[in-house]
N, CA, C and O atoms as CSV, one atom per row, in Angstrom:
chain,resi,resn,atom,element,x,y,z
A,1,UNK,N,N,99.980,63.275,81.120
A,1,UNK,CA,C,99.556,64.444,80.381
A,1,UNK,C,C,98.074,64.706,80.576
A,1,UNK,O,O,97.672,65.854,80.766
A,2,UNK,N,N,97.298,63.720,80.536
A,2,UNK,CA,C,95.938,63.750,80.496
A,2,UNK,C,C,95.323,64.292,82.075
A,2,UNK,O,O,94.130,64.557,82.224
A,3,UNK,N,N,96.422,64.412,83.292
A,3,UNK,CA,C,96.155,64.804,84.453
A,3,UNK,C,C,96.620,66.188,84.628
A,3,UNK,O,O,96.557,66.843,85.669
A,4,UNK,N,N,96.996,66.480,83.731
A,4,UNK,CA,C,97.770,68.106,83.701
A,4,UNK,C,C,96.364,69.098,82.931
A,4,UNK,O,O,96.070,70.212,83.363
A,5,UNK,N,N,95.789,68.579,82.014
A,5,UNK,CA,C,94.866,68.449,81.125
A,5,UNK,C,C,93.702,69.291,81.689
A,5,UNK,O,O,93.311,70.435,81.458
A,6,UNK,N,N,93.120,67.887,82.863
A,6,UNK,CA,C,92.008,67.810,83.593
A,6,UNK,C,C,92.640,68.908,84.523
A,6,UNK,O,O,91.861,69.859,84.594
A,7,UNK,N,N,93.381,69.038,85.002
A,7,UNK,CA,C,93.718,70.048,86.163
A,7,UNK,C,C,93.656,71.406,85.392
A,7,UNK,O,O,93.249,72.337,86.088
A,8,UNK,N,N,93.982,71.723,84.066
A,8,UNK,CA,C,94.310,72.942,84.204
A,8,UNK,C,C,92.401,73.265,83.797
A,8,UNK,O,O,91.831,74.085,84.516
A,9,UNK,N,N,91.776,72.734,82.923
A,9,UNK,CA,C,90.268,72.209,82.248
A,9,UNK,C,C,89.741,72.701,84.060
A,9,UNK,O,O,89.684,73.925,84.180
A,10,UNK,N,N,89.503,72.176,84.925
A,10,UNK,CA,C,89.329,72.323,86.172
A,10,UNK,C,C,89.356,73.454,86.763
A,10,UNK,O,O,88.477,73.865,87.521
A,11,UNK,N,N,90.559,74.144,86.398
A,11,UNK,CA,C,90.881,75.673,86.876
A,11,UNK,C,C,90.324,76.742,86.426
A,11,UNK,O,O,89.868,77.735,86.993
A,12,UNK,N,N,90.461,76.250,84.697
A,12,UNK,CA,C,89.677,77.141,83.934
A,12,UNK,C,C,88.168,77.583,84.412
A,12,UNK,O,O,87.737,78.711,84.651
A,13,UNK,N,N,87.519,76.312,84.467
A,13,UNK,CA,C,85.993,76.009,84.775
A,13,UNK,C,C,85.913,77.171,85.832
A,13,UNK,O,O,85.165,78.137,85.683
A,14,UNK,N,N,86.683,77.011,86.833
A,14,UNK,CA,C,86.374,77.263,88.030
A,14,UNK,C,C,86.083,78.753,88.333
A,14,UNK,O,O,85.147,79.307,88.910
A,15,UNK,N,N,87.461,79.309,87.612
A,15,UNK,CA,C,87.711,80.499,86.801
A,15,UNK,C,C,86.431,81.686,86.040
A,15,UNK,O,O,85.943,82.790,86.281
A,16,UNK,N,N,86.332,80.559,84.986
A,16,UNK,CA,C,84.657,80.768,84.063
A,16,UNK,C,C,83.318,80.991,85.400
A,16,UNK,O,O,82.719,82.059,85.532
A,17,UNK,N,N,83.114,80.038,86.079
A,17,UNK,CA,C,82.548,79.839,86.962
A,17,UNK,C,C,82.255,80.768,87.950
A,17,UNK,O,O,81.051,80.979,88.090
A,18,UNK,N,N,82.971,81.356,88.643
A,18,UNK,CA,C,83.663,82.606,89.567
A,18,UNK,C,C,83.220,84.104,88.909
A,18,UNK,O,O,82.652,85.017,89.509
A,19,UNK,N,N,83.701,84.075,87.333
A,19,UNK,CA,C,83.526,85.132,87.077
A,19,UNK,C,C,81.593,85.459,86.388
A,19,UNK,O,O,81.302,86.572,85.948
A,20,UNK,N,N,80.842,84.638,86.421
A,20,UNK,CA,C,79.659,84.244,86.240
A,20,UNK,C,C,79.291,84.418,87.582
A,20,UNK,O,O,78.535,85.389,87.612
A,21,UNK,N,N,79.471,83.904,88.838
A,21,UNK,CA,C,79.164,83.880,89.940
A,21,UNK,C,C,79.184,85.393,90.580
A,21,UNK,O,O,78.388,85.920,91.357
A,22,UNK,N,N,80.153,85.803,90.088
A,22,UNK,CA,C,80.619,87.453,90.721
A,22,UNK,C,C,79.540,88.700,89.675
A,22,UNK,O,O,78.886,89.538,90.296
A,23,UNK,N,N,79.507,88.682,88.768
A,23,UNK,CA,C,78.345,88.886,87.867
A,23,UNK,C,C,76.755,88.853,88.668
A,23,UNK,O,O,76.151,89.830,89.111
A,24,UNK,N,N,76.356,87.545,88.684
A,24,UNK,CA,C,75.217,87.169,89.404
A,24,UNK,C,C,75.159,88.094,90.654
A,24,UNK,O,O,74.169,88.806,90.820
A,25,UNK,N,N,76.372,88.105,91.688
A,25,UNK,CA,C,76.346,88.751,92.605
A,25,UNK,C,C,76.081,90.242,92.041
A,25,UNK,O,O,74.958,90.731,92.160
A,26,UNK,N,N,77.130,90.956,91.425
A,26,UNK,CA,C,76.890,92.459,91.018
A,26,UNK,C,C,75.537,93.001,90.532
A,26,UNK,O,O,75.366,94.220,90.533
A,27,UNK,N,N,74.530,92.145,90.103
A,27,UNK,CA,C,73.450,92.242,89.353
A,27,UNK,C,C,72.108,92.917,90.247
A,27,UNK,O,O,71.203,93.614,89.789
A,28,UNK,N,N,72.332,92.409,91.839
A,28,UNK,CA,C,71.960,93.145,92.830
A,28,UNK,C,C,72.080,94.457,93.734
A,28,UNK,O,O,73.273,94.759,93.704
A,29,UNK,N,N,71.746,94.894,94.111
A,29,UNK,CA,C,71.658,96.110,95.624
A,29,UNK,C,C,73.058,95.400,96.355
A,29,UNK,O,O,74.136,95.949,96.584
A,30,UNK,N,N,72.742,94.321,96.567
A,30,UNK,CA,C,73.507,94.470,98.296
A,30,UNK,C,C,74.825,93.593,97.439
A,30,UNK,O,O,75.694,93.401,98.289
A,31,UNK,N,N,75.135,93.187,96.507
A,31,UNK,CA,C,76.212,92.761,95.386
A,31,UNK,C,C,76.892,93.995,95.382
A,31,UNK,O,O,78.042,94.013,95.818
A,32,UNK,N,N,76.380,95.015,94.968
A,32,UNK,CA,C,77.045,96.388,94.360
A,32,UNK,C,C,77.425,97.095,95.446
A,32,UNK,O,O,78.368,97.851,95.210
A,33,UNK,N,N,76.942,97.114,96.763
A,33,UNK,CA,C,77.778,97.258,97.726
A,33,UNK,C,C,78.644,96.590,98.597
A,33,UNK,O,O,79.581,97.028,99.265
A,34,UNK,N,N,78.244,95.604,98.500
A,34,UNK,CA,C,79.756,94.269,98.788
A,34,UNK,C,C,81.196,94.921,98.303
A,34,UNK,O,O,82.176,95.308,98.938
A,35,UNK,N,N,80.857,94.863,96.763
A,35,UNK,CA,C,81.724,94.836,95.490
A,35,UNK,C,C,82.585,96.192,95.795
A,35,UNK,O,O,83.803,96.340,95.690
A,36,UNK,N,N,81.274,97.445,96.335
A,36,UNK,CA,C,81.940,98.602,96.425
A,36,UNK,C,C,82.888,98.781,97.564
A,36,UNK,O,O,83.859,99.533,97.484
A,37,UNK,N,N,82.560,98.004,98.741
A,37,UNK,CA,C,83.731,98.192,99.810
A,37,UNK,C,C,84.756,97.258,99.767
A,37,UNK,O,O,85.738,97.511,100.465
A,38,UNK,N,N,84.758,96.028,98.978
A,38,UNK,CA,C,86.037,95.539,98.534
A,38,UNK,C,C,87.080,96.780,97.660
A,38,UNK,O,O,88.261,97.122,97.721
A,39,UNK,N,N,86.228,97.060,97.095
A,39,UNK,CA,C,86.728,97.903,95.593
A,39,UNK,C,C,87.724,99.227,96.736
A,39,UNK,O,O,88.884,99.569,96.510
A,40,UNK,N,N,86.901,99.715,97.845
A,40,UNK,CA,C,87.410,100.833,98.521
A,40,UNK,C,C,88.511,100.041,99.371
A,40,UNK,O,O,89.646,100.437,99.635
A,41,UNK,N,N,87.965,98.932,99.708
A,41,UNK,CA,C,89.376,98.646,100.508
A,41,UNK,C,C,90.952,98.253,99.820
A,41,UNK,O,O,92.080,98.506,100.243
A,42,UNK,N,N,90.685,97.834,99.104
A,42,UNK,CA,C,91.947,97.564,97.684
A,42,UNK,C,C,92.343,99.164,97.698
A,42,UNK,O,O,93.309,99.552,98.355
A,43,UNK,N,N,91.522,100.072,96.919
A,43,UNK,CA,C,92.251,101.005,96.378
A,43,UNK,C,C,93.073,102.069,98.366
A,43,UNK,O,O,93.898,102.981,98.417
A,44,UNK,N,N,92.465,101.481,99.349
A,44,UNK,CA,C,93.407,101.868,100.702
A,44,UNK,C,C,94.945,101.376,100.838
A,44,UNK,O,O,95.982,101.951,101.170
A,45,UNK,N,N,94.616,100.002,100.415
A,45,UNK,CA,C,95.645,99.010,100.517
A,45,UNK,C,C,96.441,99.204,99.519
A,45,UNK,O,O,97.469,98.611,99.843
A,46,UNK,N,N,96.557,99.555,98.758
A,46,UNK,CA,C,97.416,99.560,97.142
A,46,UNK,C,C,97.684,101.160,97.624
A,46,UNK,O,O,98.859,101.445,97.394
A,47,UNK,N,N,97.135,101.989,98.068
A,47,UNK,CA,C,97.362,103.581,98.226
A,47,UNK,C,C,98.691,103.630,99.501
A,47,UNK,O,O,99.587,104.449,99.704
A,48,UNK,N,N,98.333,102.439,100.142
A,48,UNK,CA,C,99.191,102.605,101.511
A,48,UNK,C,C,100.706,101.748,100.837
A,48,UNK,O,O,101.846,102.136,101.093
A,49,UNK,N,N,100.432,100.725,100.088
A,49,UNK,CA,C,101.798,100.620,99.444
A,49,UNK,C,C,102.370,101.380,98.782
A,49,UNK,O,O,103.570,101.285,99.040
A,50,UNK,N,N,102.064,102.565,97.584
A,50,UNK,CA,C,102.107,102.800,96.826
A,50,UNK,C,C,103.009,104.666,97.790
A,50,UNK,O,O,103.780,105.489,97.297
A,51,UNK,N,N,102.396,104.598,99.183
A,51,UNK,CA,C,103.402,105.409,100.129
A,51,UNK,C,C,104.181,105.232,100.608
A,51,UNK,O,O,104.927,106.113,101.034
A,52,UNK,N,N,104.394,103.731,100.783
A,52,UNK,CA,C,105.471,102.871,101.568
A,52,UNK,C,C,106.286,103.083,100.702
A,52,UNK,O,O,107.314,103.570,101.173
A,53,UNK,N,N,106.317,102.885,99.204
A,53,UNK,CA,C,107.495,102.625,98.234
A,53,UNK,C,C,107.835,103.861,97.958
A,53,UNK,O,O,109.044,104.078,98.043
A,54,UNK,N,N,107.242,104.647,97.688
A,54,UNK,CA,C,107.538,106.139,97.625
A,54,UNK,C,C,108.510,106.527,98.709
A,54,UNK,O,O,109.579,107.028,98.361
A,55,UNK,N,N,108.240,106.341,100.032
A,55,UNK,CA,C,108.895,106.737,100.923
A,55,UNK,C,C,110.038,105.459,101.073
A,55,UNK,O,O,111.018,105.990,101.595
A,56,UNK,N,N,110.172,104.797,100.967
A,56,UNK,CA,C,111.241,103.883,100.860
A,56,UNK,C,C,112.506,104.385,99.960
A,56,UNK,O,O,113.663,104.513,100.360
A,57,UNK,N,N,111.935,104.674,98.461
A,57,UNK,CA,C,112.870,105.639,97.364
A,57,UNK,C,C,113.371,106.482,98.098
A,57,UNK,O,O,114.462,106.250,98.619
A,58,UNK,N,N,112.661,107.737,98.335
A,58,UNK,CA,C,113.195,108.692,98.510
A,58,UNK,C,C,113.949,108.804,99.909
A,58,UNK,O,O,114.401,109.886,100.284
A,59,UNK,N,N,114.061,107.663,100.648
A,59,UNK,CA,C,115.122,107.862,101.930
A,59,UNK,C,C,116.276,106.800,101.274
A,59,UNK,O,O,117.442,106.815,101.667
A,60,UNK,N,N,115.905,106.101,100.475
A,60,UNK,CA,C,117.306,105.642,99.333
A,60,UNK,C,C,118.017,106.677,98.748
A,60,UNK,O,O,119.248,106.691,98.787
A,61,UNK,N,N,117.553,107.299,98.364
A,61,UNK,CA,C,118.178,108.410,97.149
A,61,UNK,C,C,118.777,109.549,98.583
A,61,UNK,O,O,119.915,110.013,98.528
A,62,UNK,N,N,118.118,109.774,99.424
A,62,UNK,CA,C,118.360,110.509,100.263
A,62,UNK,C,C,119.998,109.987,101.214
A,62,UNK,O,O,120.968,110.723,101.391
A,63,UNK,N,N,119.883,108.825,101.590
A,63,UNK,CA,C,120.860,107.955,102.085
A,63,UNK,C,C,122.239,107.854,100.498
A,63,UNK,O,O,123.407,107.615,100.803
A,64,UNK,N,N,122.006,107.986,99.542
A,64,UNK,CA,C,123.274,108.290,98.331
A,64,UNK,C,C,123.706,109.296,98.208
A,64,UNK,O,O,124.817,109.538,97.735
A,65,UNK,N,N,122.787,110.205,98.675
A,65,UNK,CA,C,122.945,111.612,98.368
A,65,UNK,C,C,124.120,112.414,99.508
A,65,UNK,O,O,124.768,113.460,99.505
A,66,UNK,N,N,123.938,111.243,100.428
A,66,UNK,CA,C,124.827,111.339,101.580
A,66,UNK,C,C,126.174,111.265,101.797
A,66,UNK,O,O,127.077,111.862,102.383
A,67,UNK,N,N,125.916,110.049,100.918
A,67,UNK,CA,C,127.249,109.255,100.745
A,67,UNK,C,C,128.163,110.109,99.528
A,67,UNK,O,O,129.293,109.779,99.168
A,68,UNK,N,N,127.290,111.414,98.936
A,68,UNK,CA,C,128.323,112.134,97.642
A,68,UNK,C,C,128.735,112.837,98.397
A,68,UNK,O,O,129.582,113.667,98.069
């Protein structure tokens, strides 16, 4: 138990740690543009899924619609 403990205590830290660290970073110029082209590349990546599934549905529904 006491190793489940330390491991999760560990994660947490690390966690705490990270989000203090990412902070420190944002607090700067060249942080806030790091931050900003992660930030742009996510919202590409989540935009390009978010067409995939769309278009996935609607050639489902399209492919039932077939089958009536």
């Amino acid at each position: 138990m006491s190793s489940f403990l330390r491991t999760t205590g560990l994660v947490l830290g690390g966690i705490a740690a990270g989000f203090a660290l990412a902070h420190l970073v944002n607090s700067t110029e060249r942080g806030r543009a790091f931050f900003a082209s992660v930030n742009e590349r996510t919202d590409e990546v989540v935009g390009a899924i978010k067409q995939g599934y769309q278009a996935r549905t609607e050639a489902i529904y399209a492919a039932l619609d077939e089958r009536n």
